[in-house]
N, C-alpha and C positions, 0 to 999 in steps of 0.2 A: 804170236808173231815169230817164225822161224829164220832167225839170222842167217843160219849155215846147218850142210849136212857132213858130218865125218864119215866116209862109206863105211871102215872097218876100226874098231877099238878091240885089244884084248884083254883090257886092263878096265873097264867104265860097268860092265855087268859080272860080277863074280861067276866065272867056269863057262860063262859065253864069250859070245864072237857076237860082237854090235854094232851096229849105227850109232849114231849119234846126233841127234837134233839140240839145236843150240839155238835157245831160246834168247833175243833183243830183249835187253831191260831189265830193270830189279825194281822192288819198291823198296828197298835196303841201299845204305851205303857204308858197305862193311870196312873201315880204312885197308883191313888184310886182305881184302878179297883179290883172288889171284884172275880173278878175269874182269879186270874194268874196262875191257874196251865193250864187254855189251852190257857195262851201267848205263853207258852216255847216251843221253835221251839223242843228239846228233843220229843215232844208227837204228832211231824209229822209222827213217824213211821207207815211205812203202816199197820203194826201187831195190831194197834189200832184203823182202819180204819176200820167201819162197810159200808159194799156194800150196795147199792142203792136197790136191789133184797131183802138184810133182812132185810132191814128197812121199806120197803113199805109191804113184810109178818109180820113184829112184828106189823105196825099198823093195816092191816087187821085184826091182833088177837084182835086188842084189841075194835073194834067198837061193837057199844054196852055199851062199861063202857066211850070210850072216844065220845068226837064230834068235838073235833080240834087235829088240831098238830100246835107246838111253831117251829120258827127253831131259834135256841141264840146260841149263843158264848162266848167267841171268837167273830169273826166276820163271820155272814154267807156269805157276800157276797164276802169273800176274794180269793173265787173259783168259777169259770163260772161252774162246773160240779153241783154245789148244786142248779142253776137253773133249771138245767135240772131234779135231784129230787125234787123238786118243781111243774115243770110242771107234774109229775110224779105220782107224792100223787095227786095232783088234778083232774086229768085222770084215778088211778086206784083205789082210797079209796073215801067215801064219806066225809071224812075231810075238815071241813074250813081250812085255813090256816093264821098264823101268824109269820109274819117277826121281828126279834128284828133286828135293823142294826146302825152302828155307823154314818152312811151317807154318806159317804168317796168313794161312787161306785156308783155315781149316773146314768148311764149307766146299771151297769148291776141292781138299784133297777128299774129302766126304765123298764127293760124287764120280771123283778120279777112279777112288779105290774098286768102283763097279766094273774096273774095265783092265788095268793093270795086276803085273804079276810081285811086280816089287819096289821098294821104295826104302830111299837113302835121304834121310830128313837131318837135316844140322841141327848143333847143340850150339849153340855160339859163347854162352857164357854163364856164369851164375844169374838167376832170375835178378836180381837186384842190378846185375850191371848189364845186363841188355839195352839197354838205352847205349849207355857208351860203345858196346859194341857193332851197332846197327847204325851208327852216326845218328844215332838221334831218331832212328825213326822206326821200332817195332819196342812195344814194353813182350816180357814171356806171356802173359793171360792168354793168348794165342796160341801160342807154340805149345803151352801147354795141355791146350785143345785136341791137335792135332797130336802130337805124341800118345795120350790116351788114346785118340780113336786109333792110332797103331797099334799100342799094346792090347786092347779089350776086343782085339779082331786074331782070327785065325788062319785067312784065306787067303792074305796075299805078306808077305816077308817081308823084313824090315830089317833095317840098319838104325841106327842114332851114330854118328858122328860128330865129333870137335876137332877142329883143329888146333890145336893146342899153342895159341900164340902169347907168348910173354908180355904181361903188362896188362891182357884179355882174359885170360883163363888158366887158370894152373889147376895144381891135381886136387886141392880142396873144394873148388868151382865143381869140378866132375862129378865129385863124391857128392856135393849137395844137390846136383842136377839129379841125381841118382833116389836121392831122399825124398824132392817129390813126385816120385811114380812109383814109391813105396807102400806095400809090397811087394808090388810084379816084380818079376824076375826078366831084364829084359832081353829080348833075344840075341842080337848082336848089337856090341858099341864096337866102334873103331875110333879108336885115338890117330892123327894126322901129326908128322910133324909140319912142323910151319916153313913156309920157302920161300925167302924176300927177296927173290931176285925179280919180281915185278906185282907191285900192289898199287890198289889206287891211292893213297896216301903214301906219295913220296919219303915220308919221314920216314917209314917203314920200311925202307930200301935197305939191303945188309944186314939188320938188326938179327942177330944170334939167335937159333933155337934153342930148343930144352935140350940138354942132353939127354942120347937116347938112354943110360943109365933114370935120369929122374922118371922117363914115361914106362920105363919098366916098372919100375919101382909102383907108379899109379895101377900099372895094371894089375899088379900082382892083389894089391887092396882094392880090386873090382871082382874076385872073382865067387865071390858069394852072392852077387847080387847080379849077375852077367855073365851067361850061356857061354857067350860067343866073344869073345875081346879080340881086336883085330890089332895091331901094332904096325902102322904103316909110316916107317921110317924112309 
């Protein structure tokens, strides 16, 4: 279900010029999550539901100014039909494609990955505290799924990101998130800092980031184990 279309991003596809489809809904309730207005099940209504038919004419309009399309959330893959516009934009528009996903559907990013050029999949926490960071509703045995089938493939890019929230994940979290997909070397992590000027849990309004000294400092002890380190302050 596509809530919204952003015509142009410069900043959602690394060295492109994007769309952006903004996927209704999450099966997550991340307290930091910076977009709660499309957790609230309220913004299921189908009257908010852009068809598969105008979304693939708004990006035909727009080739030319763009050269990808983003699909983010929410969660994209909390619906088997957004595969199917996936394989769809790939088939009828000249668009690269890129997936944001929580990793939680590693099945259907299994089948994603047939059709997409790249993928931005979150790290949310140390496996032991996923629960608390997912409000209670994803354990890692999942995520951990999906993360594999990224690393043990070749054909379409990948990111792992955290965002780095206090009280959620600090730089030890990282390091051990790192230790189960040992050996691989993984291709890009980007570390986020955190920005509480709007979360779904209110308690988290203002609540101070890492300073960017400590997330350098994580980066610097990532770099034997990660290609790619992004630092996005």
């Amino acid at each position: 279900m596509i809530r919204s279309l952003q015509g142009t991003s410069l900043v959602d596809y690394p060295g492109k010029i994007s769309a952006v489809l903004f996927t209704a809904g999450c099966n997550l309730a991340c307290p930091f999550c910076h977009n709660p207005e499309l957790i609230n099940v309220d913004l299921l209504d189908e009257h908010l539901n852009l068809s598969h038919d105008l979304v693939i004419k708004e990006l035909n309009e727009r080739v030319g100014f763009i050269d990808a399309v983003v699909l983010t959330g929410g969660e994209p893959l909390l619906y088997e039909s957004n595969i199917e516009l996936i394989k769809r934009i790939k088939e009828e528009t000249p668009l690269v494609i890129k997936l944001d996903t929580n990793g939680t559907f590693p099945e259907r990013l299994k089948e994603a990955l047939k059709y997409i050029d790249c993928v931005a999949m979150d790290l949310k926490a140390s496996p032991e505290n996923y629960i608390l960071a997912t409000g209670g509703r994803a354990r890692f045995s999942s995520v951990r799924e999906s993360a594999f089938l990224l690393i043990n493939q070749s054909e379409v890019s990948y990111e792992f990101r955290s965002t780095m929230v206090p009280g959620f994940i600090n730089a030890d979290d990282v390091l051990r998130l790192l230790d189960e997909f040992a050996p691989a070397k993984i291709k890009r992590y980007a570390l986020q800092i955190f920005r509480s000027e709007k979360t779904l849990s209110s308690q988290l309004n203002g609540m101070p980031a890492y300073p960017q000294g400590y997330m350098e400092k994580l980066a610097a002890k990532m770099v034997n184990r990660v290609e790619d380190i992004q630092l996005r302050i």
